[in-house]
TIRO-493683 format. One record per residue (C-alpha): z, x, y. Coordinates in steps of 0.001 Angstrom, whole numbers, plus 500000, padded with zeros to 6 digits. Layout:
<sites>
ZXY
...
</sites>
This chain:
<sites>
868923904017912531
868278906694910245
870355907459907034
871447910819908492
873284908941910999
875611907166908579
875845909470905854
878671911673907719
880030908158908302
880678907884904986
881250911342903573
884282910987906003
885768907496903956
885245909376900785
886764912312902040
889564910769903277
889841908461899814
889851911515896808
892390913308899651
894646910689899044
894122909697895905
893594913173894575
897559913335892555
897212909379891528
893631910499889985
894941913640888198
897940911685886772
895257908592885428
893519911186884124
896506913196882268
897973910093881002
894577908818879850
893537911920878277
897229912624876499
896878908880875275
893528908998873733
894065912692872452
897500911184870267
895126908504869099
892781910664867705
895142913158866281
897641910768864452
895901909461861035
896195905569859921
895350903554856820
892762901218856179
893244897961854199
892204899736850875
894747902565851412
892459904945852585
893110907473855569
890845906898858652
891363908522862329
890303906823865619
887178909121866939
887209909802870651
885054907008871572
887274904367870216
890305905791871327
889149905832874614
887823901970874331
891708901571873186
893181903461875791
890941901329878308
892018898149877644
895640898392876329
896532900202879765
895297897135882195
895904894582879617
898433895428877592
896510892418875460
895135893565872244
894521893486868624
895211896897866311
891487897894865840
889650898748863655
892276898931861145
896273897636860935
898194900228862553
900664902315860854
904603902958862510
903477906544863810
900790905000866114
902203901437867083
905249904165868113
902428906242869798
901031903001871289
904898902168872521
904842905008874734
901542905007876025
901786901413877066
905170902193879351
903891905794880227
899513904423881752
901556901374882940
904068903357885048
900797905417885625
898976902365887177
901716901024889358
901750904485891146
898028904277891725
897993901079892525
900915901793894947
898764905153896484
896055902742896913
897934899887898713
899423902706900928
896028904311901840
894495900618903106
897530901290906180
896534904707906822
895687904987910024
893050907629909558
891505905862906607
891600902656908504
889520903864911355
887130905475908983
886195902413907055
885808900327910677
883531903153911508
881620902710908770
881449898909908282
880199899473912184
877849901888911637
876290899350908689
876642895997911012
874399898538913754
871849899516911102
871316896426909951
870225894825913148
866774893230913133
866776891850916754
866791894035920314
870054894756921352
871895896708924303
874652898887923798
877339897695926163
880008900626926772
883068899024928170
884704895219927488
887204895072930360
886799893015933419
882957893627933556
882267894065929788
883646890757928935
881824888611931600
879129890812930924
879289890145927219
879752886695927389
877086886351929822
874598887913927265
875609885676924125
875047882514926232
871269883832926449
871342884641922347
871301888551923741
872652890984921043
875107892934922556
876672896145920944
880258896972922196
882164899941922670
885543900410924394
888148902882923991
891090900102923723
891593898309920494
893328895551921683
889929894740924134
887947895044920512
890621892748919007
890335890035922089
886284890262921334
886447889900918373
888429886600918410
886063885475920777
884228882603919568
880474883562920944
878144882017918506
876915885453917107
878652888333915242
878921891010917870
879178894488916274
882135896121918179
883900899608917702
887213901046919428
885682904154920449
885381906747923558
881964905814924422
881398909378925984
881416911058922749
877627911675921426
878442910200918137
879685907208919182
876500906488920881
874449907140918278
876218905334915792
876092902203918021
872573902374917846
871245904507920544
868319906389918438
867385903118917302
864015901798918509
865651898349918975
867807899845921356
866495898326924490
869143899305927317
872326901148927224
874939900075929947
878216901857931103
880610899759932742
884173901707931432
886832902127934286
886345905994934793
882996906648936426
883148910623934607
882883908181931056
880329906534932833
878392909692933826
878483911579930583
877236908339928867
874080907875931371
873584911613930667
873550911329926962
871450907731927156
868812910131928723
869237912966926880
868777911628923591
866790908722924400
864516909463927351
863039905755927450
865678903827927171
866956902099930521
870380902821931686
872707901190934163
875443902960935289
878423901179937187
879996904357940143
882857903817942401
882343906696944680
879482908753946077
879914911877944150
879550909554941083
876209907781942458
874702910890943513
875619912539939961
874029909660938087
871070909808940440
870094913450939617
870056912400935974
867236909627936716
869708906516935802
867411904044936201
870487901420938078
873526902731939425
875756899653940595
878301900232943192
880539896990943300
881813897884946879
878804898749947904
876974895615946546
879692892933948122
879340894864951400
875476894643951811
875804890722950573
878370890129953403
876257891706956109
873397889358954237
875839886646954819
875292886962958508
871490888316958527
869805886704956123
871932884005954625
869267882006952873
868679885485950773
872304885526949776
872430881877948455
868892882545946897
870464885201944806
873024882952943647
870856880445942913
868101882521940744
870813884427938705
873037881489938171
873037879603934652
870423876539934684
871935873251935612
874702873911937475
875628872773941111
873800874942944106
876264876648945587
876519875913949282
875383878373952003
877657881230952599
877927881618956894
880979884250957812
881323884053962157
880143887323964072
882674888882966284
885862890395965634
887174891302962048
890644892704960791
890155894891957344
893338895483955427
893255898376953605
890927900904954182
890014902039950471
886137901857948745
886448898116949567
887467897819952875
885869900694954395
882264899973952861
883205896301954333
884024897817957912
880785899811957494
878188896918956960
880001894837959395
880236897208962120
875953897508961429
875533893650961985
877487893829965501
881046893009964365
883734894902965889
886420895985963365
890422896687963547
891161898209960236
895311898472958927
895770900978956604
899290902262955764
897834905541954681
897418907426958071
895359910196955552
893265907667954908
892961905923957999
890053906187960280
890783906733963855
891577903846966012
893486902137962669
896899900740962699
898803902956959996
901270899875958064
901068896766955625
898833894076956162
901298892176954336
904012892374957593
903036889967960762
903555893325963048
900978895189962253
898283891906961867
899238891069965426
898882894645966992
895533894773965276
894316891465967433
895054889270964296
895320885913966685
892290886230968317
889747887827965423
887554885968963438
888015886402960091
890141889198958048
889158891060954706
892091891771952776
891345894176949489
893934896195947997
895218897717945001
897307894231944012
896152891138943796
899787889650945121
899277891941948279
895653890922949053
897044887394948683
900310888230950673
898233889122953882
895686886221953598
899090884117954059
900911885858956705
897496886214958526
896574882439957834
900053881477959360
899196883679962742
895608882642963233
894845878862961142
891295879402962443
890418882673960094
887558883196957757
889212884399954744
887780887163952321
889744889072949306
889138890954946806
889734889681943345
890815892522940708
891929890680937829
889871887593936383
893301886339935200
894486885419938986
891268883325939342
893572880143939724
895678881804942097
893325882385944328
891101879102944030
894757877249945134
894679879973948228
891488878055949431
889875881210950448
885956881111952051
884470884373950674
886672885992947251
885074889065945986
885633889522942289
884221893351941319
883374892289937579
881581889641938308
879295891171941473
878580893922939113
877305891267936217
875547889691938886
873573892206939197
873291893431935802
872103890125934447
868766890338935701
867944893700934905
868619892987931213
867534889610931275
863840889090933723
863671892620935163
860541890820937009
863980889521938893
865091892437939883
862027893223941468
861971890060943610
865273889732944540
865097893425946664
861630892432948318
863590889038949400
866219891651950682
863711893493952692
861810889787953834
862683887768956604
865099884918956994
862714882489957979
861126883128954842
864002882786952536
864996879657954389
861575877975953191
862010878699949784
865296877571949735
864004874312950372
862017874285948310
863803875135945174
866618873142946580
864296869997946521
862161871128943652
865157871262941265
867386867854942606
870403869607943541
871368872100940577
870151875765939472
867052876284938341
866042878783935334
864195881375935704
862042883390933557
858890885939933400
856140886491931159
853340888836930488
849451887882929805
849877889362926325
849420888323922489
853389888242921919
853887886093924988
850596883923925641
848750884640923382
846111881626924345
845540882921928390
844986886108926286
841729885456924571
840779883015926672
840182885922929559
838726887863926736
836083885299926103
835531885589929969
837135882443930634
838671882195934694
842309881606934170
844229881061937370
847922880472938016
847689876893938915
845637875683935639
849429876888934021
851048874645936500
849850871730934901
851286869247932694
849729869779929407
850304865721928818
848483865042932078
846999867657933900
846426865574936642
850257866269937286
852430869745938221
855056870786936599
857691871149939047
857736875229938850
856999877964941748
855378881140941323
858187883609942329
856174887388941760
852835888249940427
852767891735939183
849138893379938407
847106896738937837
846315895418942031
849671894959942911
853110893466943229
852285889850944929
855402887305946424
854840883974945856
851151884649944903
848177881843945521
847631879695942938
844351880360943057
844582883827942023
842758884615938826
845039886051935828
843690889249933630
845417891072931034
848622892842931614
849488890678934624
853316889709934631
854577886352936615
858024885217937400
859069882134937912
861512879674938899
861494875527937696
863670872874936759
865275873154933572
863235871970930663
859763873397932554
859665876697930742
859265875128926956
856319873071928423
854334875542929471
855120877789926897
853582875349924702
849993875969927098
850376879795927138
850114880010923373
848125876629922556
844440877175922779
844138873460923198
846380872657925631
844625875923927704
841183874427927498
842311870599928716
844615872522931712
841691874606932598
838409872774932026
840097868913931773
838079868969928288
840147867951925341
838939869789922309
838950867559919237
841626868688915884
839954869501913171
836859871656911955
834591868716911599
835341866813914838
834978870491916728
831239870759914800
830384866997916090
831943867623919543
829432871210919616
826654869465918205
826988866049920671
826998868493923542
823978870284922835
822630866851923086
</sites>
């Protein structure tokens, strides 16, 4: 970040400071100057009986001390009555003087104004002094927090901004294992951005995830403005929203409601590609989560807002017949029944004993859980799907025993995460949407078997000198690299590491599950997915020209000049 960026920063605290301090600095200055100007004019007496004045200099040096200290010795000659009176009075009058200053000084640390300016600053300082990539996160509600979270468990630099101080405050308490620059600002305002770091050329991403999608819009817009490389991923609630971002080139919009209604109709489709999602985005090590299998036939949707009717609209694609309640008739679609899912009337005009399965999604999470209950009491047999607004009611509704919850914040970080994190992810995860089930199925079992029942990580790397540096000059030596010499132990390479080749991306092409065989040249990028612990051993072969040459060529190259020279020389026979 450039000095011109936090010099207004600044200018503003000092501003602000001389405002405030400007009477406490004239009276210093009066009482100093009266004091020193006494001093020089009243005459003394040396030890001899001569007369002797103090010069400025000294009476100033006087002045100095005797008004902080009030220690001193009479210097540099025994003082007479007329200045030890003179003294008297200056002590009591730079004293009084002090107090008030001190007092102005106290007062201006609780101004509000000066407050904010000196957080602004000390933020704009934390921002420039950032050595590492970072992502300016815009937003720590719901979303931001997971999301933030979410980034520090992967030592991700995040940098936060959110127009609610006590959401700074909560972050800041937060106990993440890195100092997280954070600002209580309205993230739309062009400053703001920049000061968090968007003309930096660390700046790797910008997100906005605030509650108003116009915040989000006029961020994106700025992001692109200013910064016409930097990613951006945009979080929009309604259409007008997506399509606003979209004209602007954001490179992700994320619709929540959207997003949870395309993964329930993949619930039914292609349900292997819904729990592979999980799986791949999930943290390493944990428990597979079990298939996700809602039944096909007839659904009741209560409450017909961006949640239930996107809902209705993906189910309604997959076959499912839908009987929507909405106690909004404006809002309604035609054929709804216009009350409260909440009452047993309306659940059991809408068919609510013999349906399926019921969606319940509106603007409280008491209500969504209110008509899950009455519904649950008319029909045992339901499939059971909510919304989830607030994080804080996540032990409510785990008691509820619900099959399907949908939580918006943490849909949205799900798919965030891998845009920030292996955007090679990204990529793979939407041609698995557009594969087949049979497909997904087989690589569900094999992930489920190569990885012994928990998560597996996954990560992506480019033939490059930052990332593998040995594959590197080994294909520029001419040397045939192929995917499955990095599949190999480096200990034994008559052993595979258990690992699978997720995406192969190449000047030829974008390549699912690639052959093993396939040779790798520069600039090639590869995903993939392993048991934990796989990823350290083979970065170890990627940047180890040793290691390389015994997984490709099953030759171990001796350490050491000399035993390299004999090893050359024995093979030239």
């Amino acid at each position: 970040m450039s000095n011109r960026n936090i010099e207004p920063v600044l200018s503003k605290v000092l501003f602000l400071f001389f405002r405030r301090m400007r009477t406490p600095l004239i009276v210093l200055i009066i009482a100093y100057a009266v004091s020193v100007i006494g001093l020089v004019l009243i005459p003394g007496t040396d030890e001899a009986g001569n007369p002797w004045r103090f010069d400025f200099f000294h009476a100033f040096y006087f002045v100095s001390f005797m008004a902080s200290t009030i220690g001193f010795g009479e210097i540099p000659h025994e003082f007479n009555g007329a200045q030890r009176l003179w003294v008297s009075c200056c002590i009591w009058f730079t004293v009084i003087t002090w107090l008030y200053a001190i007092g102005r000084i106290l007062a201006l640390t609780q101004d509000p104004a000066f407050t904010r300016a000196t957080t602004e600053a000390r933020f704009t300082m934390s921002v420039r002094k950032i050595t590492q990539p970072f992502t300016i996160v815009c937003g720590y509600g719901e979303t931001g927090s997971l999301l933030v979270r979410s980034m520090a468990y992967r030592n991700m630099l995040p940098v936060v901004l959110d127009n609610n101080q006590q959401n700074i405050d909560s972050l800041l308490l937060e106990n993440l294992g890195m100092d997280i620059p954070a600002f209580c600002a309205d993230a739309s305002i062009t400053q703001h951005l920049i000061e968090a770091g968007l003309r930096s050329p660390l700046c790797r991403a910008v997100v906005a995830i605030t509650d108003s999608d116009a915040v989000n819009v006029k961020i994106a817009v700025t992001a692109k403005l200013l910064r016409k490389g930097v990613p951006v991923i945009a979080r929009a609630g309604v259409k007008e929203s997506v399509d606003n971002l979209a004209s602007f080139n954001t490179d992700h919009i994320i619709n929540a409601y959207e997003v949870f209604g395309e993964h329930l109709a993949m619930t039914q489709r292609t349900p292997s590609v819904h729990l592979l999602h999980a799986w791949l985005i999930s943290l390493p090590g944990r428990t597979l989560h079990p298939p996700v299998t809602p039944p096909r036939g007839n659904w009741v949707v209560c409450g017909y807002g961006r949640f239930g009717s996107s809902c209705a609209r993906y189910l309604e694609a997959e076959g499912n017949s839908v009987t929507v309640i909405e106690r909004n008739a404006e809002k309604a679609p035609s054929g709804a029944i216009i009350g409260r899912g909440t009452e047993a009337t309306p659940l059991i005009e809408a068919g609510i004993g013999n349906a399926v399965g019921i969606i319940s999604g509106t603007d409280s999470d008491t209500n969504t859980l209110s008509a899950i209950m009455t519904a649950r009491e008319i029909n045992p047999n339901l499939y059971l799907v909510a919304r989830q607004d607030r994080r804080a009611d996540t032990e409510i509704f785990d008691a509820a025993k619900l099959n399907l919850v949908m939580e918006p914040s943490r849909l949205i970080v799900w798919r965030i995460l891998p845009l920030l994190t292996t955007p090679l992810l990204s990529r793979f995860l939407r041609l698995l949407r557009a594969g087949t089930e049979e497909d997904a199925f087989v690589l569900r079992e094999r992930i489920a078997k190569l990885c012994g029942g928990v998560t597996p990580e996954t990560w992506s790397f480019g033939i490059d000198p930052e990332h593998a540096v040995a594959v590197y000059d080994a294909i520029e030596r001419g040397d045939e690299v192929r995917i499955r010499h990095l599949q190999l132990r480096p200990s034994d390479r008559a052993k595979s590491l258990p690992c699978i080749p997720l995406l192969l991306a190449s000047g030829d092409g974008t390549f699912m599950l690639p052959d093993p065989d396939t040779l790798l040249q520069h600039g090639d990028r590869i995903l993939y997915t392993a048991r934990t612990g796989s990823q350290r051993v083979m970065d170890w072969a990627l940047n180890n020209p040793k290691a390389l040459e015994y997984l490709v060529t099953g030759n171990e190259l001796p350490d050491g000049t000399i035993w390299r020279w004999a090893a050359r020389r024995k093979a030239r026979g």
